[in-house]
N, C-alpha and C positions, 0 to 999 in steps of 0.2 A: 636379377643375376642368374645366369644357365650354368652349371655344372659339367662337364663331362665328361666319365672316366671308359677310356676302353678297355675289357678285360676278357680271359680267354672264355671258353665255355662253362672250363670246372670252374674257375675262381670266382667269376659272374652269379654263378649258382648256389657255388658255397656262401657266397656273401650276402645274395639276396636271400637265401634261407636263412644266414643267420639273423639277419635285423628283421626277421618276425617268426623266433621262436619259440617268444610267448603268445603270440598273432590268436590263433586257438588250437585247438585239439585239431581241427579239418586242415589245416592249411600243414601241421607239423607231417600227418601222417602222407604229405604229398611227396615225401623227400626221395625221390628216386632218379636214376638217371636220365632221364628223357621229361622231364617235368622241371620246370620254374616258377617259383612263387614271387610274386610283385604285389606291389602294398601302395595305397594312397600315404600323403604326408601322413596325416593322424594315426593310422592303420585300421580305419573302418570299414574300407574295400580292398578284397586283397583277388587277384586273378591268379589262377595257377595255368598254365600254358603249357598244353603234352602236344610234344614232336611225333609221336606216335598216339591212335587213339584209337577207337572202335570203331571207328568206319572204313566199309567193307575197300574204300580205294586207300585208305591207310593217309585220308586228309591229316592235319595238324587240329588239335582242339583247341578250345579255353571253356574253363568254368569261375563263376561270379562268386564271390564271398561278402555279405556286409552283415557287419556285427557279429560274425561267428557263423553264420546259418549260409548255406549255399543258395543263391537264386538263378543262377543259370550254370548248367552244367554239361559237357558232354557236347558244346557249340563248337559247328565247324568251321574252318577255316580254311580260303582257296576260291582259284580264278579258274574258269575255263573259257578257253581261249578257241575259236574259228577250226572246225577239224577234231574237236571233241579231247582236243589236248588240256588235261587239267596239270596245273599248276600248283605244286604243294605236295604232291605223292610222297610219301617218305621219308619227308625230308631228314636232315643232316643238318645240326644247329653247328653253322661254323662259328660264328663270335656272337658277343651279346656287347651295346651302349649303352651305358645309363647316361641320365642326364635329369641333374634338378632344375625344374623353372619355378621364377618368383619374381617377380615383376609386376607393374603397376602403372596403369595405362587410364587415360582421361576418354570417354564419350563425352559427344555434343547433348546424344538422348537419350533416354533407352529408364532402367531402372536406380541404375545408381553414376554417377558420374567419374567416380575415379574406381577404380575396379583393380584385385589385385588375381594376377594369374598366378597359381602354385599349383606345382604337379610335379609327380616322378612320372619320367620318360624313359621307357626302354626302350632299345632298337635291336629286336633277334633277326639275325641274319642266316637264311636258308639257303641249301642247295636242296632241289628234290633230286628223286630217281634218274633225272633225266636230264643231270644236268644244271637246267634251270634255275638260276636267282633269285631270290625274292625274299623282302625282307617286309617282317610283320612289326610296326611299332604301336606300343601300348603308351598310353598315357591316363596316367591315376591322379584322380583330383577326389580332393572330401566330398564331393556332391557327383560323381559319376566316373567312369570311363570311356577312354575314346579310343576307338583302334581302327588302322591304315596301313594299307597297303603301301609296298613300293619298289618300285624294277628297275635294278640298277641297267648302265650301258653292260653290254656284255654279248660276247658271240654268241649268235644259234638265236636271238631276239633282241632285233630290233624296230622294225614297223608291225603290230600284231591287230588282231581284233577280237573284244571279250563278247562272246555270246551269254554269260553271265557268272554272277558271281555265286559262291557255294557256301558264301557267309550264313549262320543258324545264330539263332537265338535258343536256344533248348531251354525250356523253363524247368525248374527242379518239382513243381508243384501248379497244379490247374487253379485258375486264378481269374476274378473279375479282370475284366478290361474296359478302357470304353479308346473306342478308335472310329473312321470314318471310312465306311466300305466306297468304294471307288467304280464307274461302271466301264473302266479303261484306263490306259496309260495317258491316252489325251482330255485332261481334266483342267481345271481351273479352283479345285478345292474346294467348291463351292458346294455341300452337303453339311447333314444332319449330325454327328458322333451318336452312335450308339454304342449298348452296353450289354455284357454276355459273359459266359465263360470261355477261356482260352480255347477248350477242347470243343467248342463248338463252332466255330470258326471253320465253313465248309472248304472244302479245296480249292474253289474256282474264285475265291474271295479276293480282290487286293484290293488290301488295306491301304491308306496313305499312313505318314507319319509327320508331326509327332504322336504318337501311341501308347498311352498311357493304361497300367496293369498296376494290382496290390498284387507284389511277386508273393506275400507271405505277410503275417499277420503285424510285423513290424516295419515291413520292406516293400516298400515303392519303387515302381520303377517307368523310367519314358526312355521309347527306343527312338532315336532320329538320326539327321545325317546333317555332317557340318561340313564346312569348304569345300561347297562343291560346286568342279571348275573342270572345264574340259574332261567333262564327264558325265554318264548317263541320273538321272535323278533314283534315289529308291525308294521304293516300295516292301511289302513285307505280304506273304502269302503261306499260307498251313502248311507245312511238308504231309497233312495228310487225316482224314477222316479221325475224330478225337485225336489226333496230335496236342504234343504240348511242345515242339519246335516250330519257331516262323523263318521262312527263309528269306534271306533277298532276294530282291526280285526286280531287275534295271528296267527302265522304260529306254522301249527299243528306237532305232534309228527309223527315221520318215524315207529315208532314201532306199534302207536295208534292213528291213525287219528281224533277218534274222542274225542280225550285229548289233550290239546294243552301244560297244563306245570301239571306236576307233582311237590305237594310240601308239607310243613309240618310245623306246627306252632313250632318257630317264624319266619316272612318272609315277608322278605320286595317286594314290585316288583318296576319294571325300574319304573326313572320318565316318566310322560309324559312332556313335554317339549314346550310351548308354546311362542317362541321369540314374540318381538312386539317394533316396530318402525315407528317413522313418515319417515322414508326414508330406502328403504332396502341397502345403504350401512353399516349402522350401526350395519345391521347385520354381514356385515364381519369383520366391526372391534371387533364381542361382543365374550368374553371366556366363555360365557354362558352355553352349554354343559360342559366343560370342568368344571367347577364350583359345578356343581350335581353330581360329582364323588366325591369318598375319596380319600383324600390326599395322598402322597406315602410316606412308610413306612421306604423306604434304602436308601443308600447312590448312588445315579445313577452320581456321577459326572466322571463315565467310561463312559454315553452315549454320543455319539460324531455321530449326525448329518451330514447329508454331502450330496456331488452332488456323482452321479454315471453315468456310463455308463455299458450296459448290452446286451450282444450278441446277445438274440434272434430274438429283430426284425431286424436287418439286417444281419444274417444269416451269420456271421461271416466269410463276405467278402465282396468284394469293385470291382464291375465291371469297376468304372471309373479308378481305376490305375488298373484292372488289377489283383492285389494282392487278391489268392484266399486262405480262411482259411476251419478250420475245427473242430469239438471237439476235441480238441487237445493241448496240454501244451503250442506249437509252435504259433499258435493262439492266446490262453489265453495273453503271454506274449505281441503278438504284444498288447493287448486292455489296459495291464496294464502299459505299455511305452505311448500309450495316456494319460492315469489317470493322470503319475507322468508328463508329459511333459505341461498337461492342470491345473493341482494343483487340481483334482477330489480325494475327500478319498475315497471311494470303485470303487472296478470292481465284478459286480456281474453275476458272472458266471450263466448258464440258463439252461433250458432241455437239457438232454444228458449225465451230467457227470457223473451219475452213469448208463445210458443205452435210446438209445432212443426210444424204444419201451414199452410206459407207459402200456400197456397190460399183458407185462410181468409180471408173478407171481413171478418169482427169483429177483426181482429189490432189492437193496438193499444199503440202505441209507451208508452201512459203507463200500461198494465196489465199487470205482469209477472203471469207463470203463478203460482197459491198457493206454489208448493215454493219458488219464490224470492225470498229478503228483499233485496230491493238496497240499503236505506239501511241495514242491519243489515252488506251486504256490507262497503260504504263502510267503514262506523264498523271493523268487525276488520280490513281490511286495511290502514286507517291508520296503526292502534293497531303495525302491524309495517312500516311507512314505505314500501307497495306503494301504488298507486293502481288505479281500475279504468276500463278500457275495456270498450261493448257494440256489439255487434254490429248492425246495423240494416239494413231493406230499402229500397232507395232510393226505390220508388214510397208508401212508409209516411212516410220522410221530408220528400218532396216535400210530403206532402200537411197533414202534422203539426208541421213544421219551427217554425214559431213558438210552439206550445203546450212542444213536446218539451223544446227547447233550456234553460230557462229550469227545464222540470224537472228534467234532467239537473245543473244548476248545484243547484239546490233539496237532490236525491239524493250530494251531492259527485262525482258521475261526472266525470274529467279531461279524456276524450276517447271518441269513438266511428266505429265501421268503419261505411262504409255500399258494399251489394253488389249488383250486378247492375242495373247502366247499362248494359252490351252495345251500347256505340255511341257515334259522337263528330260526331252529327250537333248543327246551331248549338244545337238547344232544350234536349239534353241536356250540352254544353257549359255554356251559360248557367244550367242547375241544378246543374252541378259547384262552380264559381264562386260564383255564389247561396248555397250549402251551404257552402262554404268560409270567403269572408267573415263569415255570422251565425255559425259559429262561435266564430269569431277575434272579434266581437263580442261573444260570453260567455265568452272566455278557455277557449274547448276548443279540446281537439287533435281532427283528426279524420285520418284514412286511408282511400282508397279502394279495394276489389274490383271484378272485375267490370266493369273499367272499361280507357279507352282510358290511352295512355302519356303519363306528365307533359311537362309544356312550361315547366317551369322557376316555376311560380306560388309554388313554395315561397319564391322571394326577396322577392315581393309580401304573402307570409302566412307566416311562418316554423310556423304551426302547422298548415300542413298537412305530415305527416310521410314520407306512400309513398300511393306508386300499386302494384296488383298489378299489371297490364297482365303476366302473365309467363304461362308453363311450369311450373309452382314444384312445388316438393317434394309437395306434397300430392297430386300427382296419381304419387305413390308407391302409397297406394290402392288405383286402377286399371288403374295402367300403369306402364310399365319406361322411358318417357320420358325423367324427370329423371336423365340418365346422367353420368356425369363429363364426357365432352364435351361434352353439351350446357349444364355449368354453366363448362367453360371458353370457350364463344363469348357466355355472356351478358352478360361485361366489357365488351366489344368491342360490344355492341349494343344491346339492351334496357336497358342500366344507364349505357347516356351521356345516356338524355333523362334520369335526375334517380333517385330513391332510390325503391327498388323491395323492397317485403315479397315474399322466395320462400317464406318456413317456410323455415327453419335446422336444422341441428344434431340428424338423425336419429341416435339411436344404438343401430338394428337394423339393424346394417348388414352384407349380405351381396352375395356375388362375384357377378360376372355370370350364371354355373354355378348360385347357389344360389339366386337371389334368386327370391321366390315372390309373387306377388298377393295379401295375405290383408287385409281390408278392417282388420280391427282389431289389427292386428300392426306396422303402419307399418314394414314395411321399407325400405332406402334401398341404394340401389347407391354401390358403395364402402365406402372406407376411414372409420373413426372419423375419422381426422388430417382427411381430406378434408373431412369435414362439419364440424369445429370450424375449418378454416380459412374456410369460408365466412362465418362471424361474422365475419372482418377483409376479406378478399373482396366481399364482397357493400355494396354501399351504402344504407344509408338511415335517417330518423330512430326507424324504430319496426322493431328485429332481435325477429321473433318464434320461439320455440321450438317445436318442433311434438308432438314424444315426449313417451310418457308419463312424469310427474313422478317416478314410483320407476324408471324403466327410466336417469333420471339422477341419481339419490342415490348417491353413494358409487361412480359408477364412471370409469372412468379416464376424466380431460379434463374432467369435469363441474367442476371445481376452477377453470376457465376462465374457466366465467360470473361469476364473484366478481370479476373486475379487466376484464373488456373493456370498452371504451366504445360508444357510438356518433357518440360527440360528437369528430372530427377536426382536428387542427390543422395537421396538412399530411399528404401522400400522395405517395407514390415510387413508381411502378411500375420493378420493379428485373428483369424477364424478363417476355415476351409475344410467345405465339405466337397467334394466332388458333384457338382448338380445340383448341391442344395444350396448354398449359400458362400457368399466370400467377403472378408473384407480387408481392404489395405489400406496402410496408412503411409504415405510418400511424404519426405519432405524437399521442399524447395529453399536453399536459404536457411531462412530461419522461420520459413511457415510451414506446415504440414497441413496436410490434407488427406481425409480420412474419406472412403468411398466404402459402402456395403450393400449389394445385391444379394435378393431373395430370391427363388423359384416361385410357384404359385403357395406354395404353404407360407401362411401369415404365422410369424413368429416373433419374439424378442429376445435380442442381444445385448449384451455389453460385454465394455473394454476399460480398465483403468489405462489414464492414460501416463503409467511410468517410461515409457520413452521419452517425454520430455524435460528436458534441462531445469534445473533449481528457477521459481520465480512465477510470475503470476502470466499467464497468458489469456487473451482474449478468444471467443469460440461464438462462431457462425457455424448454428444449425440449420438444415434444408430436411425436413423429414416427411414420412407420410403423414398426411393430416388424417385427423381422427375418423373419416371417410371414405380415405382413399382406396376403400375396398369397392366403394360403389361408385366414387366420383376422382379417377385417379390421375385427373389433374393438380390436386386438392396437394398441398404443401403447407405445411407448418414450419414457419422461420421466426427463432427466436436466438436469442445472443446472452450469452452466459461466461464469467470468469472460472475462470479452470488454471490446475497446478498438474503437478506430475501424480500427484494422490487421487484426483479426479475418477470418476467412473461414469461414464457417460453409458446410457442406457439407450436403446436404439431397437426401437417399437419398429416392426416391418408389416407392411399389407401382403396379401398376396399378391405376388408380382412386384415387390414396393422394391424401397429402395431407403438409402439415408447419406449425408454429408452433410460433415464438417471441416470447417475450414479452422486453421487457428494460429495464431501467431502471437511475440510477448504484444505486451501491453503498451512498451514501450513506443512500439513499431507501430502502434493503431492509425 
């Protein structure tokens, strides 16, 4: 249900002042003329917004309130525009909209499957100094704020161009962070997080987001950006040497660098996105991006989520048996006899099958290479109830997108990856979107590589499935990167804007000590337990496998992939430390599944497990075995009855891991 009341300036003011005059002591002494105070439902976050503020061009501000204590204050607000024209000067609050949302909407995947949207929405409505329109809307939910721009039709603007925006984040207080420094705006997200303080954050620095900060000793916070569409991606960079404000910062246009988004009245831009909790697990469990999108318009009950396995990273063969493959139909078939022998819906075929030398100017989306039969693939992987995704170049896409699509439907193909966008500037943007849409228009799934971090579009198109934007496994390869640590900070960060493909479930897996670079050997740091916890761990509509197919036949854990889903219907994070440790407990149905990754510090947990319903349930343990510090293949699997009183204990190696599966007893 949406709400909407229009009311003039004073009476908008007088009224949102009054429903938080017990709010606290900060929020009461805001009451002045040029100031508005706004409140989430609960009134745990409350924003006060001054039409006038202390910057030296007389921008508009906002400062952040949760539980009483301020954690951003003194943040400005405003667009500058082609010509050094800022937008915002002054301004003059002509009207103010409130509007309540509460509503409750179905995902195909994600964390929880019916999700309820609640939020107060303001809409303040500007004139600046010069005339100019523009109207700032707030939207307050229990677990953050979102706030957007927006330019009505109007004389004196209407085709313009932003050289960027003057959006701040001002922290009230210098604070741990951990975020991902960036070496340009043409990125693929594919780095480290690291961790510092605010104020030491050099000037030249841009950050990507999500970016995650302890605002204050109670208060959490992640700055990101949601719906964003025909428009430049953001970034976030120091206003300045020990500052404790970050500013926006748009990735600029390939054609016109010193344009960052070309646009035209009426126009809305991305929220900015500002989660907030007293504990950052509650950020993994919040649909909050996903929430700032528009709801979807079709009937997606074709999209169908699922586990995969995909040739590239092991090169589609197996040194330990011996069994050597190829791009080739003969190949394909053996990956899709694992799919249907393991209960995987897709086998997603990878670079090659139209040509492996991506250089090639003849490459050509609708002529696979001779060795490979795709519609022969189709028809046998059907025949064993797997589906097939391919692989694709995004500049091949661009260009073939309407020929392709319709052969892919032709070929029975379900869905397709497309790789190496390297950028989130508006045009590539607008082709993500573009690409998105027509597929959902032939009822494909599709997933993106290569690419910038989701903003939630999966609630506008349930078939789009994951965004890479990560660090992932695969860069096992060539580097020692993908560490335990760094898959315990990526909860916490890269995996709140929205469902993220890392490659999953390595099972060459050796100690810090052993672990070796060998291209076609896929080794993994860590524990077995580790890497199959990351199947429940890790979010998104499309969990791909990365090892090779006989390196998981018949070996401990590999029994896993037969009952996990991807498809969620609610999420607990039940411990989380940032880096150190995380565990979540998801349930599907009426099974739950319990995943817990470590860093390298070997420690033990436990959980009673009172989330479950009155009665006796059965429990499949996957844990480190009593060695798995030196032999961390090593799994200990044992099956035990458990209740809701239960307290399951959860011994970790360094690097380890643990899961549990469990459902009633009934159901066995």
């Amino acid at each position: 249900m949406t709400v909407a009341t229009r009311l003039t300036p004073f009476s908008s003011a007088f009224y949102l002042l009054a429903v938080v005059i017990t709010f606290t002591e900060f929020l009461s002494s805001c009451r002045q003329p040029d100031q508005l105070v706004l409140k989430s439902p609960d009134g745990s976050i409350g924003v006060v917004f001054h039409t006038n503020s202390d910057h030296p061009a007389g921008l508009p501000s906002y400062d952040i309130v949760f539980n009483g204590h301020p954690i951003l204050k003194n943040a400005d607000l405003g667009i500058e525009l082609k010509g050094k024209q800022i937008i915002g000067v002054s301004s003059t609050l002509l009207d103010t909209e409130e509007t309540t949302i509460d509503e409750t909407y179905i995902m195909p995947f994600g964390k929880s499957s019916e999700i309820r949207n609640h939020a107060n929405e303001t809409s303040l409505q500007l004139r600046d100094k010069n005339g100019i329109h523009l109207s700032v809307i707030f939207r307050l939910y229990n677990d953050g704020v979102g706030f957007r721009y927006y330019f009505p039709e109007q004389d004196g603007l209407n085709d313009f161009e932003i050289t960027r925006e003057l959006t701040s984040f001002h922290f009230n207080v210098d604070c741990k962070y951990w975020g991902i420094h960036l070496d340009s705006y043409r990125t693929s997200y594919e780095k480290e997080y690291t961790t510092d303080l605010l104020s030491a954050i050099g000037s030249g620095s841009i950050l990507g987001v999500p970016f995650l900060a302890r605002a204050s000793g109670d208060a959490w916070m992640v700055i990101t950006e949601a719906a964003l569409a025909n428009y430049a991606g953001m970034y976030l960079k120091s206003a300045g040497q020990n500052s404790l404000e970050l500013m926006a910062s748009l990735s600029p246009r390939k054609d016109n660098p010193d344009v960052c988004v070309k646009g035209s009245t009426p126009m809305h831009t991305p929220w900015r996105a500002i989660m907030i909790a007293d504990d950052p697990g509650r950020f993994v469990e919040s649909n909050f991006v996903l929430n700032l999108n528009q709801p979807c318009t079709f009937d997606f009950s074709w999209v169908k989520p699922g586990l995969a396995i995909d040739d590239w990273n092991n090169d589609q063969t197996v040194k330990s048996t011996g069994w050597e493959g190829a791009m080739d139909t003969r190949t394909m078939k053996h990956f899709i006899d694992f799919c249907a022998d393991y209960g995987l819906a897709y086998m997603s075929i990878d670079a090659g099958w139209y040509g492996a030398d991506w250089s090639d100017t003849t490459l050509d989306l609708t002529r696979p290479v001779p060795e490979i039969d795709i519609p022969l693939l189709v028809e046998y992987a059907k025949e064993r109830n797997v589906d097939i995704f391919l692989w694709t170049l995004s500049h091949l896409m661009k260009k073939q997108i309407d020929e392709v699509l319709p052969l892919f439907n032709q070929w029975g193909i379900k869905g397709f990856n497309v790789d190496f966008f390297d950028s989130d500037d508006q045009e590539t943007v607008n082709l993500v979107n573009a690409i998105t849409k027509k597929a959902a228009e032939h009822q494909l799934h599709v997933e993106f590589h290569g690419i910038y971090k989701p903003t939630g579009l999966s609630r506008t198109y349930p078939n789009l499935l994951a965004h890479e934007a990560v660090l992932g496994l695969e860069y096992s390869k060539w580097d020692r990167k993908p560490t335990p640590e760094h898959n315990c900070i990526l909860p916490f960060t890269r995996m709140l804007a929205g469902p993220m493909d890392y490659i999953v479930a390595g099972f060459t897996n050796k100690t810090a000590a052993d672990f070796e670079i060998v291209w076609d050997e896929f080794n993994t740091l860590g524990t077995r337990c580790h890497q199959l916890a990351t199947l429940i761990i890790f979010e998104t509509g499309f969990q791909v496998l990365g090892d090779y197919p006989d390196n998981y036949r018949d070996k401990a854990g590999s029994d896993l992939f037969r009952h996990i889903p991807v498809q969620w219907d609610e999420s607990r994070v039940l411990h989380a430390r940032v880096g150190d440790y995380i565990t979540i407990a998801r349930r599907h149905k009426q099974q739950w599944f319990i995943g817990t990754i470590t860093d390298w510090t070997e420690r033990d947990l436990a959980i009673t497990l009172r989330f479950l319903d009155e009665g006796e349930y059965h429990a499949e343990i996957y844990e480190d075995g009593p060695n798995a510090n030196n032999e961390p293949t090593e799994v200990r699997y044992y099956q035990v009855t458990v209740n809701n009183g239960t307290t399951l204990n959860i011994p970790l190696a360094g690097g380890g891991g643990h899961v549990a599966r469990i459902y009633p007893v009934k159901c066995k």
